[in-house]
C-alpha positions in Angstrom: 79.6 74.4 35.7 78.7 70.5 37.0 82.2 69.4 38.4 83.2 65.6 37.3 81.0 62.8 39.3 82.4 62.2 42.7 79.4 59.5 43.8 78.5 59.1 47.1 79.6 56.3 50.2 75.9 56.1 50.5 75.2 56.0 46.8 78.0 53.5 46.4 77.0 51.5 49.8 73.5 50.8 48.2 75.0 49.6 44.5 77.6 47.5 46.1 75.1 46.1 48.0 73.3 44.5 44.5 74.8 41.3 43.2 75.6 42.1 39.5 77.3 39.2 38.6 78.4 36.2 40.8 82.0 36.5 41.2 84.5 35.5 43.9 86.0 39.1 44.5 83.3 41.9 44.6 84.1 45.0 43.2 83.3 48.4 43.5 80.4 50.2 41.1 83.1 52.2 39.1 85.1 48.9 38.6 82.3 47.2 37.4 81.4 50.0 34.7 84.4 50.3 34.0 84.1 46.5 32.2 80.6 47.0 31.3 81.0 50.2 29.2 83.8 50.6 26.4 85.1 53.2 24.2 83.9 52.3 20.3 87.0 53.1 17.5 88.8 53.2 14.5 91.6 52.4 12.9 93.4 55.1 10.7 96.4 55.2 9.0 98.4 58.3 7.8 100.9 58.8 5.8 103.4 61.4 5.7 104.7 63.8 2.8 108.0 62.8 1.6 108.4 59.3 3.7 107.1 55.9 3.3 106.4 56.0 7.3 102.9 55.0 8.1 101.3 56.3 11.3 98.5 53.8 12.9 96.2 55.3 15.4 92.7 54.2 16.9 90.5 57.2 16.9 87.2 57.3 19.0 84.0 56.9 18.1 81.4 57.3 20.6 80.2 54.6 23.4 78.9 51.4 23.9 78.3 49.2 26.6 77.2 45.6 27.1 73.9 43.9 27.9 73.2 39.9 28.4 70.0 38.1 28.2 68.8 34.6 27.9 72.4 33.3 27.8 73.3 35.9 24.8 75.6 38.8 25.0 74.8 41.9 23.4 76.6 45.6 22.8 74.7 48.2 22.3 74.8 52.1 21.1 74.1 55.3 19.2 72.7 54.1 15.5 74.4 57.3 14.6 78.0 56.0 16.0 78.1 52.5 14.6 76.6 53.7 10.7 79.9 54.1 9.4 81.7 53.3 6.3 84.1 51.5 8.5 84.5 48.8 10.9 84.8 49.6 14.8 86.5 48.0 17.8 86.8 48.3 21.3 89.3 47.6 24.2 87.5 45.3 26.6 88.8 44.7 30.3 87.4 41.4 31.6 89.3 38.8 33.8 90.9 35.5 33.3 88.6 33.1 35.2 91.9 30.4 35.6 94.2 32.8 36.8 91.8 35.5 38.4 93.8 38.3 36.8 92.7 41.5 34.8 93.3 41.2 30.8 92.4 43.8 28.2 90.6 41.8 25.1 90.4 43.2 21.5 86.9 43.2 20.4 86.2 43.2 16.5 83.6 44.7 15.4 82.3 44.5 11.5 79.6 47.6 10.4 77.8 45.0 8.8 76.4 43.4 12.0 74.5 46.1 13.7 71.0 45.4 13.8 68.9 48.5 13.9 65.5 49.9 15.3 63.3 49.1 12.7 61.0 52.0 13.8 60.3 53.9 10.0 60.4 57.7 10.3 59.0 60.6 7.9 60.9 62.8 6.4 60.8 65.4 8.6 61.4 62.4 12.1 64.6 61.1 12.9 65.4 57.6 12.9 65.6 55.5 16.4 68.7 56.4 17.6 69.7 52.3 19.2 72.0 50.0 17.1 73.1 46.6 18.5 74.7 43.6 17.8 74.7 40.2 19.0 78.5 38.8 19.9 80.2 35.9 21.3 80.9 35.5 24.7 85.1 36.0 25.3 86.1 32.0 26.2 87.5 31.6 29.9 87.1 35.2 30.8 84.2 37.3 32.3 83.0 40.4 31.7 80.5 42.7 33.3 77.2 43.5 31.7 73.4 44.9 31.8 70.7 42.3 32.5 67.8 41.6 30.7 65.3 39.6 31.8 61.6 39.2 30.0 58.8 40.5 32.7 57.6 36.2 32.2 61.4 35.3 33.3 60.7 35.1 37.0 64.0 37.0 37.1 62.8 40.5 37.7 64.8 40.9 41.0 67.9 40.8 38.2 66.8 42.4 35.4 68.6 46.0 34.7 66.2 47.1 31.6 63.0 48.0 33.1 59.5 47.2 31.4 58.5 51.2 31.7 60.6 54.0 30.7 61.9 56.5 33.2 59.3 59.6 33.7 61.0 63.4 35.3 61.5 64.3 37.5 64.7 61.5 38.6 68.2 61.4 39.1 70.6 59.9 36.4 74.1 59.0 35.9 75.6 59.2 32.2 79.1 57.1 32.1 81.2 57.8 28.4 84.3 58.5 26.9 85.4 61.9 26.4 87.3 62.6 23.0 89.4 65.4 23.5 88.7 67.1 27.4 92.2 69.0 27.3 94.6 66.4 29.1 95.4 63.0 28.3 94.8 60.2 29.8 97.2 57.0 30.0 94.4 54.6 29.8 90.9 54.4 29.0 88.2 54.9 32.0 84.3 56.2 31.4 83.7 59.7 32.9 80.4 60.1 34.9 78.2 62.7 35.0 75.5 63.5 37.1 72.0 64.8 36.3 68.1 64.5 35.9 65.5 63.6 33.4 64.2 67.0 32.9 61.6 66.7 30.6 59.5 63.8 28.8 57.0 64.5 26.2 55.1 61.0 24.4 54.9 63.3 21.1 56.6 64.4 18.1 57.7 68.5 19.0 61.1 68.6 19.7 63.5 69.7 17.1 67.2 69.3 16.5 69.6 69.9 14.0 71.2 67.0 12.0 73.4 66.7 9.2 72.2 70.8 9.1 68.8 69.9 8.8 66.0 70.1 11.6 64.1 66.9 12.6 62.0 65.9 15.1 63.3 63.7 17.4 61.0 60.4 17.8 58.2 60.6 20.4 60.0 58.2 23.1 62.9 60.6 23.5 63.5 62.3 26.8 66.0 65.3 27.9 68.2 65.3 30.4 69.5 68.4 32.3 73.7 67.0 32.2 77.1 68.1 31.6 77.6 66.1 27.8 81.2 65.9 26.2 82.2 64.8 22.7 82.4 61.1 23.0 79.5 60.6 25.0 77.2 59.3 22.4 75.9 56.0 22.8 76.7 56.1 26.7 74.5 54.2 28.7 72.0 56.4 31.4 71.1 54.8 35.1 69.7 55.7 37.7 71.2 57.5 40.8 70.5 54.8 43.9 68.9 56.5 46.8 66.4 55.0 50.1 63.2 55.0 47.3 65.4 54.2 44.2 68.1 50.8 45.3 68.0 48.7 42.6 70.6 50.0 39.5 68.6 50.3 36.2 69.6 50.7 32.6 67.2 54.0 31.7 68.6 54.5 28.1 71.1 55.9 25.9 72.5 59.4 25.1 71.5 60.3 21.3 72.7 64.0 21.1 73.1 66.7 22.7 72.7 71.3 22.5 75.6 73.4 21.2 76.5 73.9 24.9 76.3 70.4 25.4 74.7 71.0 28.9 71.4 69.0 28.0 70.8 65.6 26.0 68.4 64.0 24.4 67.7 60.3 25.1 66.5 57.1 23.3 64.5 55.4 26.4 65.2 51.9 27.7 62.2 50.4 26.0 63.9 51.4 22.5 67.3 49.7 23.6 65.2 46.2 24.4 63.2 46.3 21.2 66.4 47.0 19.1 68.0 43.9 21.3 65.5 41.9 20.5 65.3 42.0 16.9 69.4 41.2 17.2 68.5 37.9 19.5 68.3 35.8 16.3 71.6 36.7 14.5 74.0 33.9 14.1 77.8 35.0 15.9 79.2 30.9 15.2 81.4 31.5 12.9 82.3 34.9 13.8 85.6 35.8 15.3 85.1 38.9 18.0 88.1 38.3 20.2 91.8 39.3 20.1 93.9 38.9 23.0 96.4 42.3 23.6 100.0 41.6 24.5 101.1 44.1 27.1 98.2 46.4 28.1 
């Protein structure tokens, strides 16, 4: 069984060597994700037989993580987390640029804002697996994110989403939340696995089972041989750093996964920038994103 990521001092000596975002303090790779990817929930409450008590609790959803690109911010995930009959939210770690300290932001997010690939599938395909939404940048604080930069740009020596999706055999990374791993942890942090793109096929021929029916997953989809845990839908895939491979690159998303939930399947990065592209023109004005938490 894959043990949980331990990455490497050389691994973590080349991506700490990248400037993700210009910021006094530098921080670590983990530190970064950590405010780059978030944990997508719910609100539920329950009540109880016999009382008038009320019990509020956020359950989890899946992943998501952030991407920015000509001066708009984006979050992006699993179609198949976000197509919900309820609105979502995450807990966002970013830092006050006045005081320099760590906050924890409320992020708001309403199911009637995801844009989604508008790839149309058969009945026997299944859908694009990318949803994304254009939101508001948090006022006086930063957060970390993905960059995208157009090939025309002339910022390709910053752009995290690739032109060309990732071809096997390489080394990946997959960073999510795990719902239920059999402890409990005090505060949220993504878990990272490690693993390789283990097959890639251009066609229509793999099958999986959803809802309890097969379909075919859509020709752009890749497996990857990785330990998978509830939760880790929608978790962004990048590459492992090595002397050939030093810059960090944004290689896709993780769309589902076997029964034994040691292999995945993969929407590829050039699915993720068509699906943010499409979400470039919504309007986020008039839209309020951002809560403040008292005593995180």
């Amino acid at each position: 069984m894959k043990k949980l990521l331990l990455l490497s001092l050389l691994s973590l000596q080349f991506l700490n060597s990248i400037s993700w975002a210009e910021e006094k303090k530098k921080e670590d790779l983990y530190s970064q994700l950590n405010r780059t990817i978030v944990r997508l929930e719910h609100i539920e409450t329950i009540g109880q037989e016999g009382s008038d008590k009320k019990i509020t609790k956020s359950n989890p959803d899946g992943t998501g993580f952030f991407v920015a690109g000509e001066g708009k911010l984006f979050i992006v995930s699993a179609r198949h987390v976000v197509e919900q009959p309820y609105d979502l939210h995450a807990r966002v770690e970013c830092i006050n640029i006045i005081s320099n300290q760590k906050e924890v932001i409320l992020l708001k997010l309403k199911r009637n804002n995801w844009v989604f690939h508008p790839k149309r599938v058969d009945k026997d395909s299944h859908y694009v697996d990318v949803a994304a939404m254009r939101i508001n940048w948090i006022k006086d604080r930063s957060i970390k994110h993905f960059n995208y930069h157009q090939e025309h740009s002339g910022n390709n020596d910053k752009n995290h989403l690739p032109e060309n999706d990732p071809a096997p055999p390489r080394s990946i990374l997959v960073f999510g939340f795990p719902m239920d791993i059999g402890f409990e942890l005090i505060k949220q942090r993504p878990f990272g696995r490690s693993g390789i793109i283990s097959m890639k096929t251009g066609k229509k021929f793999l099958k999986m089972k959803i809802n309890g029916k097969n379909k075919l997953a859509e020709e752009r989809c890749y497996i990857i041989d990785a330990k998978i845990f509830p939760g880790n839908s929608g978790s962004p895939i990048i590459n492992q750093t090595s002397f050939t491979d030093l810059k960090l690159q944004l290689l896709g998303l993780i769309s589902a996964s076997n029964l034994k939930m040691d292999f995945a399947i993969a929407e590829p990065v050039s699915r993720i920038r068509e699906t943010i592209d499409l979400a470039k023109d919504q309007n986020v004005e008039n839209i309020n994103f951002w809560i403040l938490i008292k005593n995180e």
